[in-house]
C-alpha positions in Angstrom: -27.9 7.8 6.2 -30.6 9.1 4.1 -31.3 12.4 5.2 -27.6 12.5 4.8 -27.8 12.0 1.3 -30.3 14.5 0.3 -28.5 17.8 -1.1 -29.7 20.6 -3.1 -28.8 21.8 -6.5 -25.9 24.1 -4.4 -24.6 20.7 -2.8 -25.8 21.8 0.6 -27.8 19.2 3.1 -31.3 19.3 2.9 -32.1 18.2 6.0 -29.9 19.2 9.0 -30.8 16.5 11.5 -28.4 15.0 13.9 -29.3 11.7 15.7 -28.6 12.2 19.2 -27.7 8.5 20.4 -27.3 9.2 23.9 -31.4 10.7 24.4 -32.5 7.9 22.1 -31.0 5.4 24.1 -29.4 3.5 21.5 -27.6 0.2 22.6 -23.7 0.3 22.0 -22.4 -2.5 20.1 -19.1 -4.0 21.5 -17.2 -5.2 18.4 -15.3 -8.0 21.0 -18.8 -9.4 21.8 -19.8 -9.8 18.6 -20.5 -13.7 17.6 -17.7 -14.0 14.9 -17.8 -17.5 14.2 -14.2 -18.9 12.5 -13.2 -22.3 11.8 -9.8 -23.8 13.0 -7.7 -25.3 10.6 -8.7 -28.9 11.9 -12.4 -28.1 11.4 -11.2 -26.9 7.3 -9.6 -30.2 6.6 -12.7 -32.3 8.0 -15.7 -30.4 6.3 -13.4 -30.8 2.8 -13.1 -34.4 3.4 -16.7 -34.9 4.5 -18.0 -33.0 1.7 -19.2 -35.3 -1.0 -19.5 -33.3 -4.0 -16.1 -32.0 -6.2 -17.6 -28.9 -6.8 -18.3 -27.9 -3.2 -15.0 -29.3 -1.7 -13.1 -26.8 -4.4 -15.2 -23.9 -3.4 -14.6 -24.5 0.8 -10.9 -25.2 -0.2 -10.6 -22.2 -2.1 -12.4 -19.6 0.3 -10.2 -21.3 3.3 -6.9 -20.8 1.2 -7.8 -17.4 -0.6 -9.7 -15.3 1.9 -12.3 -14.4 -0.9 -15.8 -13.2 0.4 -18.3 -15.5 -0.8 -19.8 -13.5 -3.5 -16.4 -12.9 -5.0 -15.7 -16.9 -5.2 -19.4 -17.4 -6.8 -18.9 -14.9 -9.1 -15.1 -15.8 -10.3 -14.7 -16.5 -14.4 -12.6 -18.5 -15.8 -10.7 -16.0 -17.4 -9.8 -13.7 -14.3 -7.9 -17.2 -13.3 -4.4 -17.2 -14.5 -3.2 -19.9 -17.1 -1.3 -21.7 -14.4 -4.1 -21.1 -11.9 -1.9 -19.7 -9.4 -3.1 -16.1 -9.6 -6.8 -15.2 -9.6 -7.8 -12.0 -10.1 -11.5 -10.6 -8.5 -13.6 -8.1 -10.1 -16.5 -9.3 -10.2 -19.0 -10.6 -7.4 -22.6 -13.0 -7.9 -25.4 -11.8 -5.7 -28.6 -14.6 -6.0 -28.7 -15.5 -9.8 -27.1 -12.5 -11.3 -23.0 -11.3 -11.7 -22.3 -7.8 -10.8 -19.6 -6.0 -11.9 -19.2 -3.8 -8.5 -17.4 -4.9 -5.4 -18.0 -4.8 -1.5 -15.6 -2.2 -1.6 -13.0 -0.6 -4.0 -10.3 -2.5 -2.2 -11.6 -5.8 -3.1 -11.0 -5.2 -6.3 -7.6 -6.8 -6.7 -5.2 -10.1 -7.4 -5.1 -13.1 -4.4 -2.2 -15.5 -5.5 -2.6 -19.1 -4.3 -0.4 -21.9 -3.1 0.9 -24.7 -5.8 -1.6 -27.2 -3.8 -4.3 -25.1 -4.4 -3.5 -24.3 -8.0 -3.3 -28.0 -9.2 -6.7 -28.7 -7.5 -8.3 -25.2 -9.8 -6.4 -27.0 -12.6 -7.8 -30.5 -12.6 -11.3 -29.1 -11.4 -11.3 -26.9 -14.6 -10.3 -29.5 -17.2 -11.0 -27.8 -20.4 -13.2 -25.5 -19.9 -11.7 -21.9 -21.0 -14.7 -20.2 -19.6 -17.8 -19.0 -17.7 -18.3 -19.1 -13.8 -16.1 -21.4 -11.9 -18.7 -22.7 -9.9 -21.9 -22.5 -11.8 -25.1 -24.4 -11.5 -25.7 -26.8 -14.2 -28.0 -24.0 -16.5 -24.8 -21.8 -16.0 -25.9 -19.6 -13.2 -24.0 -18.8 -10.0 -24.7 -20.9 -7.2 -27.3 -19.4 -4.5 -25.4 -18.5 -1.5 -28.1 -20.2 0.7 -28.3 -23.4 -1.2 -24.6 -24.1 -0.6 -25.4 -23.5 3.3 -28.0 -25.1 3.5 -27.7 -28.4 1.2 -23.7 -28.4 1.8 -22.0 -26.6 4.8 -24.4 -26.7 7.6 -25.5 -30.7 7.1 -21.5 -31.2 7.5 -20.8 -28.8 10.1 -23.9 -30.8 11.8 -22.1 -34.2 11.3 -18.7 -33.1 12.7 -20.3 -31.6 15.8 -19.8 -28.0 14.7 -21.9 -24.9 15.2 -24.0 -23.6 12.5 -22.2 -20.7 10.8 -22.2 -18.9 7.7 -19.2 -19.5 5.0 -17.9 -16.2 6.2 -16.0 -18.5 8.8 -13.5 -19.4 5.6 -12.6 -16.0 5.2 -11.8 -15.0 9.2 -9.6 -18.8 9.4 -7.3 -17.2 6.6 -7.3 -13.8 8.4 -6.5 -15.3 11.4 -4.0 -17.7 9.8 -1.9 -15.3 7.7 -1.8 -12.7 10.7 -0.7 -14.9 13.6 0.6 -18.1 11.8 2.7 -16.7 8.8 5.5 -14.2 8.0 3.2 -12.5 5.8 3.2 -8.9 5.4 0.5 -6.7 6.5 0.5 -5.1 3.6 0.4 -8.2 1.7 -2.3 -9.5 4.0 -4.4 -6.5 3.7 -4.1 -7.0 -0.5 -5.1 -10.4 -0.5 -8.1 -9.7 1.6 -9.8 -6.7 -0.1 -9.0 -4.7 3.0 -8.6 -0.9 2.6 -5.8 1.1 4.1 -5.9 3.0 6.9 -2.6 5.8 6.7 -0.3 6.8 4.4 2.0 3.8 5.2 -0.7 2.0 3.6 -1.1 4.4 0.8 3.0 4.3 -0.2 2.9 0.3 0.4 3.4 -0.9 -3.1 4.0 -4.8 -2.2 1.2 -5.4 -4.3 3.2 -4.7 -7.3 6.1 -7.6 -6.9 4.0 -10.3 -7.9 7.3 -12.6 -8.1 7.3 -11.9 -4.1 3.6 -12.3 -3.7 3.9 -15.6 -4.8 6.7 -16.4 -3.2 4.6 -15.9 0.0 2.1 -17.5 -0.9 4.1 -20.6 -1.5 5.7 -20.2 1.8 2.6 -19.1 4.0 1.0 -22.4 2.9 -2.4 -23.0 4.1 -3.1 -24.3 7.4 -5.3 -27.1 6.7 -4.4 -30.5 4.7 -6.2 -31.0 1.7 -7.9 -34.4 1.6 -5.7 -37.5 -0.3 -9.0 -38.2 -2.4 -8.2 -34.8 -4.7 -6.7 -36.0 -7.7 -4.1 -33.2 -7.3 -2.2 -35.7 -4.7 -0.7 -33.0 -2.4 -0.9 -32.6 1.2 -0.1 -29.8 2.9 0.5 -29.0 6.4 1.2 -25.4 7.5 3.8 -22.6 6.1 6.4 -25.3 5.5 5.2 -25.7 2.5 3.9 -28.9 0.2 4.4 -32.7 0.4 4.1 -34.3 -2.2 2.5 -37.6 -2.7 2.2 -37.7 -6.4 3.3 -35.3 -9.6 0.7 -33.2 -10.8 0.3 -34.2 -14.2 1.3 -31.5 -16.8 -1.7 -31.8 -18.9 -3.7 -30.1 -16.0 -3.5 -26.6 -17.1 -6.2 -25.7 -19.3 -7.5 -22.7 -18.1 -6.8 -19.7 -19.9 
């Protein structure tokens, strides 16, 4: 990759070589056989409830219900969420202690809309703070991506018998769960989830726009996991059926713009 790189002032290759894998003997890769850990929707309501700390059960119930890539969640302001907290916008991403600007790839820069459940919980988590990170460490910083594993996920995914896996796992259960689970659109599942297109009926796909029907499937996709009755947003929810409600949201939650 490289020696691809390298051109001259004319734009042509500088160096010409061409790996041959076959003489090298270089081992093929079968994508079905990689270890691709994911968590079942069982597994996402038991390490929220089991994790002690407000700040780190928000975080695993957010990656589990948005998709987002890890970085993206670490590095998400305040004000890239919407005033209602039902529409967060990612264009930024933390690596270690610093907030980058640039994405994975160009389709992950985009807008992941969130069901009402998960909303409330943003709300009440964000109290009145009107900015910086969402989940910051307490000088301000982004959290460090191994500190979370290792002080927070693993420890829980040890106590409920679970293997060791990164918080990737979040990401593939909403994958999996929009794709097999849910009504939702491919297009609309490829938006949420920063993944490029592959043709031009991905290209003329322009779902993304209607953000009134977004939302609407957001609402009725729901989330696949039940979020634990300790969350002072009082809402459980179970599946694409939507939200059961144990207790109104109070309407003072919503300062977050």
């Amino acid at each position: 990759m490289v020696m691809k790189s390298v051109r001259d002032d004319k734009g042509q290759r500088v160096f010409s070589v061409e790996w041959d894998h076959e003489f090298i003997d270089m081992p093929v890769v079968n994508p079905q056989k990689q270890r691709c850990p994911s968590f079942t929707g069982e597994v996402v309501t038991e390490v929220i409830r089991e994790t002690d700390e407000e700040k780190y059960r928000v975080l695993f119930a957010l990656l589990a219900s948005s998709g987002l890539r890890f970085g993206e969640a670490l590095g998400l302001n305040i004000k890239n969420i919407s005033p209602d907290c039902s529409t967060i916008k990612i264009v930024e991403k933390a690596w270690r202690s610093d907030v980058q600007d640039r994405l994975k790839t160009e389709s992950g820069e985009r807008e992941v809309d969130l069901h009402s459940s998960i909303a409330a919980m943003l709300r009440n988590f964000i109290g009145d703070r009107n900015c910086g990170l969402l989940f910051q460490s307490k000088n301000g910083k982004p959290l460090h991506q191994s500190s979370v594993l290792r002080r927070k996920l693993h420890p829980v995914l040890a106590k409920l018998g679970q293997p060791k896996c990164g918080v990737h796992a979040f990401r593939r259960f909403r994958n999996t769960y929009l794709r097999n689970f849910t009504a939702t659109p491919p297009g609309l599942l490829q938006f949420w989830m920063g993944h490029a297109g592959e043709g031009m009926s991905d290209l003329y796909d322009k779902i993304k726009a209607d953000v009134k029907f977004r939302k609407e499937m957001a609402e009725k996709a729901g989330l696949g996991f039940e979020l634990p009755e300790h969350f002072s947003s009082k809402i459980r929810v179970i599946g694409r059926n939507g939200r059961k409600r144990t207790e109104t949201p109070s309407a003072q939650a919503s300062a977050c713009a």
